[in-house]
SELUM-504476 format. One record per residue (C-alpha): x, y negated, z; residue number from 0. Coordinates in nm, 4 decimals. Layout:
BEGIN
REC,x,y,z,i
REC,X,Y,Z,NUM
...
! end
This chain:
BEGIN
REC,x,y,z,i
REC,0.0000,0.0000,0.0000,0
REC,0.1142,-0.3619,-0.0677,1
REC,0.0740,-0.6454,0.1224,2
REC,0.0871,-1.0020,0.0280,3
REC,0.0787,-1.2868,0.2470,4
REC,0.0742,-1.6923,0.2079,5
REC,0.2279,-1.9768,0.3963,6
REC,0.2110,-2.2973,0.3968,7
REC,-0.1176,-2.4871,0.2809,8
REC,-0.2592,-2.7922,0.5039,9
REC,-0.3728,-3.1281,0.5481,10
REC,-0.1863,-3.3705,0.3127,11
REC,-0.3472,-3.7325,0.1422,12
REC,-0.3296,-3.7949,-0.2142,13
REC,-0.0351,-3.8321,-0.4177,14
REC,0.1573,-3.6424,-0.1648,15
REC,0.3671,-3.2893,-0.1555,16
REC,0.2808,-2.9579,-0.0237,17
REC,0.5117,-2.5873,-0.0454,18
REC,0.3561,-2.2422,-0.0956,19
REC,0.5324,-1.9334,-0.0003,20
REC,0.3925,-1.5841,-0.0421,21
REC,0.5609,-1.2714,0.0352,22
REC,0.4707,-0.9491,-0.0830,23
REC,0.6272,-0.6336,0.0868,24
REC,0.5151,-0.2523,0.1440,25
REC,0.5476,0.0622,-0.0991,26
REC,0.6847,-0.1600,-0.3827,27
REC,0.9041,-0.0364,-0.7159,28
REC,0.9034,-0.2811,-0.8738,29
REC,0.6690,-0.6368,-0.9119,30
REC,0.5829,-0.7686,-1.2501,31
REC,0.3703,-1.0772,-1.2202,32
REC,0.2860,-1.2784,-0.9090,33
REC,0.0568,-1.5950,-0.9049,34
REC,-0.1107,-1.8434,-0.7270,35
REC,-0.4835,-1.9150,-0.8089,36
REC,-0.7386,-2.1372,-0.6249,37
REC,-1.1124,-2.1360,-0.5231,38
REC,-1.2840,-2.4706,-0.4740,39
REC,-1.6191,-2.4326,-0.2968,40
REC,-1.8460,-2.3272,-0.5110,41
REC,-1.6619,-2.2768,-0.7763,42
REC,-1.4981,-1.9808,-0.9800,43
REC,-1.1811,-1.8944,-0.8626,44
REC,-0.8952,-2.0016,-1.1685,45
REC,-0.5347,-1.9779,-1.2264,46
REC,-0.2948,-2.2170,-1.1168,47
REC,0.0448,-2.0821,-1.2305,48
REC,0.1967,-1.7834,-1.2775,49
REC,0.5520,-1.5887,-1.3349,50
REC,0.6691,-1.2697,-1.4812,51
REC,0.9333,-1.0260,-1.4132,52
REC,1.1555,-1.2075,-1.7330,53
REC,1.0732,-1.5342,-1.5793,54
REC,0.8487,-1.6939,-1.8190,55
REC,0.5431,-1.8977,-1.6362,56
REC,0.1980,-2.0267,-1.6938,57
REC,0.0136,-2.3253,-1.5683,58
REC,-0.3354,-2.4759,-1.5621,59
REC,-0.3305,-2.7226,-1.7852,60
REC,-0.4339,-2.9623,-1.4717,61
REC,-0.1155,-2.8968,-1.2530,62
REC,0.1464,-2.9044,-1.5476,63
REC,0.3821,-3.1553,-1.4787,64
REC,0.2908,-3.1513,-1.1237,65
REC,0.3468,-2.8064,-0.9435,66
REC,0.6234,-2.6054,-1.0256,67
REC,0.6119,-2.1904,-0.9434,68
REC,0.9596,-2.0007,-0.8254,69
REC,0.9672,-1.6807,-0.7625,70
REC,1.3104,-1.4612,-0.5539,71
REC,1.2843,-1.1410,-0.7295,72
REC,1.5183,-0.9548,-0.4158,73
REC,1.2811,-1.1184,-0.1651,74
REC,0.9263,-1.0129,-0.4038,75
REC,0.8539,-1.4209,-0.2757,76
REC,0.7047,-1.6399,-0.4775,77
REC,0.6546,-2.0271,-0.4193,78
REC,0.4800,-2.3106,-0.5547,79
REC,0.5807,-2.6915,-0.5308,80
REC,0.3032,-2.8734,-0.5137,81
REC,0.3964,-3.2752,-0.5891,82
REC,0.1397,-3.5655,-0.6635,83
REC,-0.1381,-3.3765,-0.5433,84
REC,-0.4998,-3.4895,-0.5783,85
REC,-0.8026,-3.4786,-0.3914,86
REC,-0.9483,-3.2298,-0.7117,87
REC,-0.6448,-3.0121,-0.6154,88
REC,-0.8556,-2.8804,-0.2636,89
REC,-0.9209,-2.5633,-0.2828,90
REC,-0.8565,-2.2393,-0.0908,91
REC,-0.5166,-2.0999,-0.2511,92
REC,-0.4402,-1.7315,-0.3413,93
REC,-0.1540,-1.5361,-0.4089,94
REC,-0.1424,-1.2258,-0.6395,95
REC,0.0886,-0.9454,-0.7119,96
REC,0.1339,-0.7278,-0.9613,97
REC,0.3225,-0.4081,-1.0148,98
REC,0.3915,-0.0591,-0.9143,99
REC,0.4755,0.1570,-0.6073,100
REC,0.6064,0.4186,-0.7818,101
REC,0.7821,0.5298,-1.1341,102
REC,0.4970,0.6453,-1.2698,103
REC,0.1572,0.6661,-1.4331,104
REC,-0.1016,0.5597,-1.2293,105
REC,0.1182,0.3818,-0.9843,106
REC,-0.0395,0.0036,-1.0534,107
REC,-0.1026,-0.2113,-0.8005,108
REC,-0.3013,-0.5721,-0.7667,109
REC,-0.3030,-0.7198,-0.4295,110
REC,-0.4193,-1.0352,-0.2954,111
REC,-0.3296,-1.2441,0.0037,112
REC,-0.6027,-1.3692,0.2195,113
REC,-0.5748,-1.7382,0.0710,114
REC,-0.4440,-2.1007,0.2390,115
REC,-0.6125,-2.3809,0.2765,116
REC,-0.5278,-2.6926,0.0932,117
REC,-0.7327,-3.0271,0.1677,118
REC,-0.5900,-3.3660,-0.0297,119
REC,-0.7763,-3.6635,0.1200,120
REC,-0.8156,-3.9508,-0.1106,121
! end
């Protein structure tokens, strides 16, 4: 089983900075993809950035420029820099792994963390 948990998250007013850290540890071979997506309230939860095992990343179009994902593949952490954040950036954040536990077929797993809170106050 793999477990995957967040730091970080709080109270911050707008324009300012926040870090994300998420750890994921447990039977793990090897990770693939981890991620950070969001959930406002009532609203669909969406991607916010992503990385893969090569390094490449994604971003929602309304962070690029603005939060920047990094990712220690010997630690299976993954971060994300949160800079000029805005009041539409509150949201309950998640973290997401990807991967295996073992060399195998059928070996896939896809955990999530139990989210962090992050409120920007205009």
């Amino acid at each position: 089983q793999v477990q995957v948990v967040e730091s970080g998250g709080g109270l911050v007013q707008a324009g300012g900075s926040l870090s994300l850290s998420c750890a994921a540890s447990g039977s793990i071979f090897t990770i693939n993809g981890m991620g950070w997506y969001r959930q406002a309230p009532g609203k669909q939860r969406e991607l916010v950035a992503k990385t893969n095992s090569g390094g490449g990343t994604d971003y929602a179009d309304s962070v690029k420029g603005r939060f920047t994902i990094s990712r220690d593949n010997a630690m299976n952490t993954v971060y994300l820099q949160m800079n000029n954040l805005k009041p539409e950036d509150t949201a309950d954040y998640y973290c997401n792994a990807q991967g295996y536990y073992c060399p195998g077929y059928g070996c896939a797993f896809d955990s999530w963390g139990q989210g962090t809170q992050v409120t920007v106050s205009s």
